[in-house]
C-alpha positions as CSV (number, residue, x, y, z in Angstrom):
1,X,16.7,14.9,-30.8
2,X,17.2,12.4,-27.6
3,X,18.9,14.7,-26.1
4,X,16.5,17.6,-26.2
5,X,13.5,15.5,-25.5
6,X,15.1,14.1,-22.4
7,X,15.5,18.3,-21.4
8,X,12.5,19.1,-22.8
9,X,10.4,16.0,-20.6
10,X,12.2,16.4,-17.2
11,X,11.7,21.0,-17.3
12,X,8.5,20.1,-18.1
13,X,7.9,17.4,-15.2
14,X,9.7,19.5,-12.8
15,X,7.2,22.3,-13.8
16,X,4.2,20.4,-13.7
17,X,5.3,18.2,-10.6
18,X,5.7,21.9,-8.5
19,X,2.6,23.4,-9.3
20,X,0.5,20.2,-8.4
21,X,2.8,19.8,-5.3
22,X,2.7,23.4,-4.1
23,X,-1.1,23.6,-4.9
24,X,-1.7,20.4,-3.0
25,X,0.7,21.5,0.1
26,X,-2.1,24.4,0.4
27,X,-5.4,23.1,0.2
28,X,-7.8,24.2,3.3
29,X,-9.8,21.6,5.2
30,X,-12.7,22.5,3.6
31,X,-11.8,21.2,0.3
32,X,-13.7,18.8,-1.1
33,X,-12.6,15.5,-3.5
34,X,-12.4,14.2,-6.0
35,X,-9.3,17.0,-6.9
36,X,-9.2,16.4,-10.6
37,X,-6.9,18.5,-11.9
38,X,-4.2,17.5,-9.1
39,X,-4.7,14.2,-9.9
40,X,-4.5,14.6,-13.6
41,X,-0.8,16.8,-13.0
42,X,0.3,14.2,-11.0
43,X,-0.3,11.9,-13.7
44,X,1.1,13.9,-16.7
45,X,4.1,14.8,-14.2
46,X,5.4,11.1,-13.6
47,X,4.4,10.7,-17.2
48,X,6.5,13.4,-18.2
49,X,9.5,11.5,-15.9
50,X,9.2,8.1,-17.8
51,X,9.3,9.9,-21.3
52,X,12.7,11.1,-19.7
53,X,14.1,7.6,-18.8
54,X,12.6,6.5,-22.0
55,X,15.3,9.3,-24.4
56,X,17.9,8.2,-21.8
57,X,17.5,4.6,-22.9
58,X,17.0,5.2,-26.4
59,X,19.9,7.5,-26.8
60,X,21.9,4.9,-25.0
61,X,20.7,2.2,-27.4
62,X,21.5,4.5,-30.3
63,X,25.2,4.9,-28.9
64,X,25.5,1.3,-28.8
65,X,24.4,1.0,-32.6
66,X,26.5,3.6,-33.8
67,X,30.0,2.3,-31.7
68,X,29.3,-0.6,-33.0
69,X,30.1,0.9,-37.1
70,X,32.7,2.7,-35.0
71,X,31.0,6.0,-35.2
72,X,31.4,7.8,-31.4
73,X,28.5,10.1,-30.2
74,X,27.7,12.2,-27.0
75,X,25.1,13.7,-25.3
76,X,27.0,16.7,-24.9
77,X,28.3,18.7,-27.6
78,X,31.4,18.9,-25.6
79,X,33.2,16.5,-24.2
80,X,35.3,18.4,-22.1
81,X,35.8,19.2,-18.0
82,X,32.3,21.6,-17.1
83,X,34.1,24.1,-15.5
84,X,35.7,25.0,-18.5
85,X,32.2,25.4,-20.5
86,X,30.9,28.2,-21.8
87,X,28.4,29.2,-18.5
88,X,25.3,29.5,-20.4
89,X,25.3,25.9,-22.2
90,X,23.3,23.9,-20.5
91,X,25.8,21.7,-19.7
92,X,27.9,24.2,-18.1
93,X,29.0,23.5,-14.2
94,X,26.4,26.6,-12.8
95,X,23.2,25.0,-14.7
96,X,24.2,21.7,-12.9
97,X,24.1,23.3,-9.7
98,X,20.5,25.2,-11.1
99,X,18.9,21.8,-11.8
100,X,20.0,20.5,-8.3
101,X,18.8,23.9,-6.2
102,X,15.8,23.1,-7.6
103,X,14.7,19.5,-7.5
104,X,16.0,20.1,-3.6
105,X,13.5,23.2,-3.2
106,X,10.9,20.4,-4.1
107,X,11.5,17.3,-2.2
108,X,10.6,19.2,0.9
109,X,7.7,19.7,0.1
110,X,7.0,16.4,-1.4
111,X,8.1,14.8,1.5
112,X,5.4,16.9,3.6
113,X,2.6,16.7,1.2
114,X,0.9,13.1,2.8
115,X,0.4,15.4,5.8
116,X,-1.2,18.2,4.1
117,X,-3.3,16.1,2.2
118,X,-4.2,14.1,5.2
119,X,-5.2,17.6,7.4
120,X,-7.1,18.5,4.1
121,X,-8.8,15.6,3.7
122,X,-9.9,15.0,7.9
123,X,-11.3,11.5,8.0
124,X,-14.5,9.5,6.9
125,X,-16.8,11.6,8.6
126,X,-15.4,14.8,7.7
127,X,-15.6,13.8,4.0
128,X,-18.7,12.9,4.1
129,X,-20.1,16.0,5.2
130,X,-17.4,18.3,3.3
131,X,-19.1,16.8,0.2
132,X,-22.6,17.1,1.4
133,X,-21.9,21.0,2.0
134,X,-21.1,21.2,5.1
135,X,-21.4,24.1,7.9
136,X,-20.5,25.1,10.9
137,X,-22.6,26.4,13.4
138,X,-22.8,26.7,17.4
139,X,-25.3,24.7,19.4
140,X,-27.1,24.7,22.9
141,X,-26.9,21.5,24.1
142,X,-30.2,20.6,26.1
143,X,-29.3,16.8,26.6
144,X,-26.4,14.8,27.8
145,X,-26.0,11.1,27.8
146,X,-23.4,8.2,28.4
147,X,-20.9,10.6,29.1
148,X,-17.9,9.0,29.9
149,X,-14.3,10.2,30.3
150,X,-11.2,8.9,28.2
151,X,-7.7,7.9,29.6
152,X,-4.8,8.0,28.0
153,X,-2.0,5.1,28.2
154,X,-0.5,7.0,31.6
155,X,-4.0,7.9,32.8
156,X,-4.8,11.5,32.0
157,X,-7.9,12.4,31.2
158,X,-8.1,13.7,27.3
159,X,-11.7,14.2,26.6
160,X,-15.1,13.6,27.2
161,X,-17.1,11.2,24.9
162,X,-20.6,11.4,24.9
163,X,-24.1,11.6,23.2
164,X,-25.5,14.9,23.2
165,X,-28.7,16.5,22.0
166,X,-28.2,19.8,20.8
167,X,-30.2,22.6,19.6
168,X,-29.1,24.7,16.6
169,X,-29.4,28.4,16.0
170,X,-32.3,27.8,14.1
171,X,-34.2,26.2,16.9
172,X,-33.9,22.9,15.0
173,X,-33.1,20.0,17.0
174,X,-30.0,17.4,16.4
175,X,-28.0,14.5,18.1
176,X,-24.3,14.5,18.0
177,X,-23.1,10.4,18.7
178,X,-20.2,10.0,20.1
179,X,-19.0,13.6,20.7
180,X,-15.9,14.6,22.0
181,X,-15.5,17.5,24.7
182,X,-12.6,19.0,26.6
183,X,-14.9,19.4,29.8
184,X,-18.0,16.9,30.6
185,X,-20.5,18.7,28.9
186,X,-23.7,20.2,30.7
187,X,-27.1,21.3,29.5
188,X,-26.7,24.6,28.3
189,X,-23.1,24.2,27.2
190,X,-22.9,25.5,24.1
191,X,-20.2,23.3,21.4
192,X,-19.0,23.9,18.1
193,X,-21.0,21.5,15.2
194,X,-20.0,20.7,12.0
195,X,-22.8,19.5,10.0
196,X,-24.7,19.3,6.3
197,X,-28.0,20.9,6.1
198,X,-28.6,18.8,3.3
199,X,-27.8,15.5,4.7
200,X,-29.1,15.0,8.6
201,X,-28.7,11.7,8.3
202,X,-25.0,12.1,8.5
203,X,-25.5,13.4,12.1
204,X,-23.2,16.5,13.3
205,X,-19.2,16.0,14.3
206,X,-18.4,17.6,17.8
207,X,-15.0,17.5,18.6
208,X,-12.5,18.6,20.9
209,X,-10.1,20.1,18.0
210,X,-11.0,23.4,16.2
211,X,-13.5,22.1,13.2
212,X,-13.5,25.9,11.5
213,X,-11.2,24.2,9.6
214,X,-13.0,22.0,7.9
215,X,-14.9,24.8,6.0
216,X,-12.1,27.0,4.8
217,X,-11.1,26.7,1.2
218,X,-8.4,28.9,1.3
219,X,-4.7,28.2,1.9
220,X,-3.3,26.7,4.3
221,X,0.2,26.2,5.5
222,X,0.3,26.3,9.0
223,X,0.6,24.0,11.7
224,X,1.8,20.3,11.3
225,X,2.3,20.8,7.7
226,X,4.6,23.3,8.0
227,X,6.1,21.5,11.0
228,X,6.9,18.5,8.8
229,X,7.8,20.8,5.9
230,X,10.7,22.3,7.7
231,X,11.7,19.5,9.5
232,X,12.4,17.1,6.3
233,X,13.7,20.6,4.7
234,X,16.8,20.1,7.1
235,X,17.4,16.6,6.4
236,X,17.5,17.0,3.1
237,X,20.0,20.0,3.5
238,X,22.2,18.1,6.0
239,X,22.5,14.7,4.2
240,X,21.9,14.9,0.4
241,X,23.2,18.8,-0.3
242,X,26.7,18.1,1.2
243,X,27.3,15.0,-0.5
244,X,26.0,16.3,-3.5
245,X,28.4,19.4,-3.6
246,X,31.1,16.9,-2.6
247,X,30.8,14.8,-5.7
248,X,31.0,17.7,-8.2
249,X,29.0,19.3,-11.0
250,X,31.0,16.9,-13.7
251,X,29.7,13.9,-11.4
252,X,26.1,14.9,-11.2
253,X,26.0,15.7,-14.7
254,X,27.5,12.6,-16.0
255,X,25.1,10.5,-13.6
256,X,22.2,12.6,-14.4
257,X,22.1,11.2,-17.9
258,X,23.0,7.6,-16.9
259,X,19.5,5.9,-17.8
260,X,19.4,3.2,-15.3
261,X,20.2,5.2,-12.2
262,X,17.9,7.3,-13.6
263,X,15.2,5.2,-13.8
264,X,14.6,4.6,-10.3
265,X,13.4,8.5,-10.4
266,X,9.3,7.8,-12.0
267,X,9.5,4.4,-10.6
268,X,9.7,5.9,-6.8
269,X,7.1,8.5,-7.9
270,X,4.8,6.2,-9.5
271,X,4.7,4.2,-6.4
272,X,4.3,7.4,-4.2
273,X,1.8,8.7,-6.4
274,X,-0.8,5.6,-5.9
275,X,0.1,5.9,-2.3
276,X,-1.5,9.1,-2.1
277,X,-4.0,9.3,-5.1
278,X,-6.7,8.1,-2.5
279,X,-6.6,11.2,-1.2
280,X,-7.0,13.3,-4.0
281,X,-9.9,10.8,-5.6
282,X,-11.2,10.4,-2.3
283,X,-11.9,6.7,-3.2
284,X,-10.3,3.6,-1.5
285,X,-8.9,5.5,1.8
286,X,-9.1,3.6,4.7
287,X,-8.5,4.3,8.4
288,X,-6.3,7.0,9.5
289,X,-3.6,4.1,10.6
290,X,-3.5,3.9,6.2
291,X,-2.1,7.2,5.6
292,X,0.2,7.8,8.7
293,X,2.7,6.4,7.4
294,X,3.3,7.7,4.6
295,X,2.5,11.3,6.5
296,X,5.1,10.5,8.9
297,X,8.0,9.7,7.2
298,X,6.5,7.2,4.4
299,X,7.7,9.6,1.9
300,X,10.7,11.5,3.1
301,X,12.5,8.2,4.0
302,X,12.1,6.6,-0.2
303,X,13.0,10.5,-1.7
304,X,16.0,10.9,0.9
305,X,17.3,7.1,0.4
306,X,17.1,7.7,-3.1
307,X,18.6,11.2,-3.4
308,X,21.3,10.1,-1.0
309,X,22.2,7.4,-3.1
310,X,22.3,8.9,-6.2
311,X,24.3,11.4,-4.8
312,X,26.9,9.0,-3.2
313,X,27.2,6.7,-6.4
314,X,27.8,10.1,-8.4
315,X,30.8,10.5,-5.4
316,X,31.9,7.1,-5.8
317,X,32.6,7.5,-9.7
């Protein structure tokens, strides 16, 4: 019973755990949060991964009992070398390689996932006027002040920054503080304004990067994200598959029901998960200097670490 509910727990976190992942990798900029339902299958997902460890540490504790009225049990119904199983058992050396192929397929795009959520997501001011409705429109702008150009650490000029009062399609009037242009802007320059009808008070977002983005709730896996996708894709293949295929299918199976290597599995994702969950509750995020990390490498470093060492101690054995 164990047994099945360990099987049972990880299908189902793996299933749950690649929809919320794949969804989340997606999302367009114009998405708004709180994300409910991601955040509620991330939840039953690492849920789902400690009820796993939990059957692996019972069933350990039940083999212990019963050695000890010198009774010997298994988790496998056969005790003998995989490759000689019959191929459709689950324990059989092919479904070893299955269950590998496809936590691997994931971790990619685990690993990218703080980037996608952090392009989705686009800052304070973004949010703000994502969830007041925001839209985007062109403007005339009619006034320029304080406009001032911005250096870089060698010297080149990026952008312009500037306040600039702009004229919208509808002949309403707006002020854009702190706006950022590729070229000093000029009266009758006409910029791209992302803004909430609803909610002047929030003031329009000029910027020098393309905000049509922020208003598309379709999918999206383009640019960076699928930059960062590809590029942990290939460590993962160069470091974790070949040491993986070096330490067997016997190895990896025996390992994979070993509960205290096992363990550090939901406790990685747990932590991972809060890391992010700001982003899908959109409460608690602070600056962008809170989420870089974990965009850039904050995730694929913990999931390659780990799957590296699992895969070496399952070599060592």
């Amino acid at each position: 019973m164990l047994v099945w509910v360990a099987r049972v727990s990880a299908v189902g976190a793996w299933a749950v755990l690649s929809v919320a992942i794949v969804w989340a990798f997606g999302l367009g900029g114009g998405t708004r949060q709180p994300l409910t339902t991601l955040d509620t299958l991330g939840r039953i997902g690492i849920g789902l991964l400690w009820l796993r460890v939990a059957a692996l540490w019972a069933a350990k504790a039940v083999r212990m009992w019963t050695r000890r009225k010198r009774r010997r049990v298994s988790l496998s119904k056969d005790t003998g070398p995989l490759r000689f199983r019959v191929p459709l058992t689950f324990d059989a050396a092919p479904w070893v390689w299955v269950r590998l192929a496809a936590v691997l397929l994931l971790l990619p795009l685990a690993a990218a996932l703080p980037g996608a959520l952090n392009a989705m997501d686009g800052g304070e001011d973004v949010r703000a006027l994502k969830n007041a409705g925001a839209v985007l429109s062109t403007a005339t702008v009619v006034g320029v002040t304080d406009a001032e150009g911005v250096e870089d650490a060698d010297g080149v000029l990026t952008h312009y920054d500037s306040d600039l009062e702009l004229v919208l399609p509808d002949g309403s009037r707006i002020t854009a503080w702190g706006a950022d242009t590729a070229e000093e802007p000029r009266a009758d320059d006409r910029v791209q304004v992302l803004w909430a009808p609803s909610a002047p008070q929030l003031g329009p977002l000029v910027r020098t990067s393309d905000l049509s983005q922020h208003v598309d709730t379709g999918t999206t896996i383009g640019g960076m994200r699928l930059f960062l996708l590809l590029f942990f894709g290939l460590f993962f293949v160069c470091f974790v598959v070949p040491l993986s295929v070096a330490a067997g299918a016997d190895q990896l199976h025996d390992l994979a029901w070993r509960p205290l290597a096992q363990t550090a599995v939901p406790v990685l994702a747990t932590v991972l998960f809060l890391w992010i969950r700001p982003l899908l509750t959109g409460i608690g995020i602070g600056g962008p200097e809170s989420v870089l990390t974990a965009v850039f490498g904050g995730f694929a470093i913990p999931l390659l670490l780990l799957y590296l060492g699992l895969a070496v101690r399952a070599l060592l054995d």
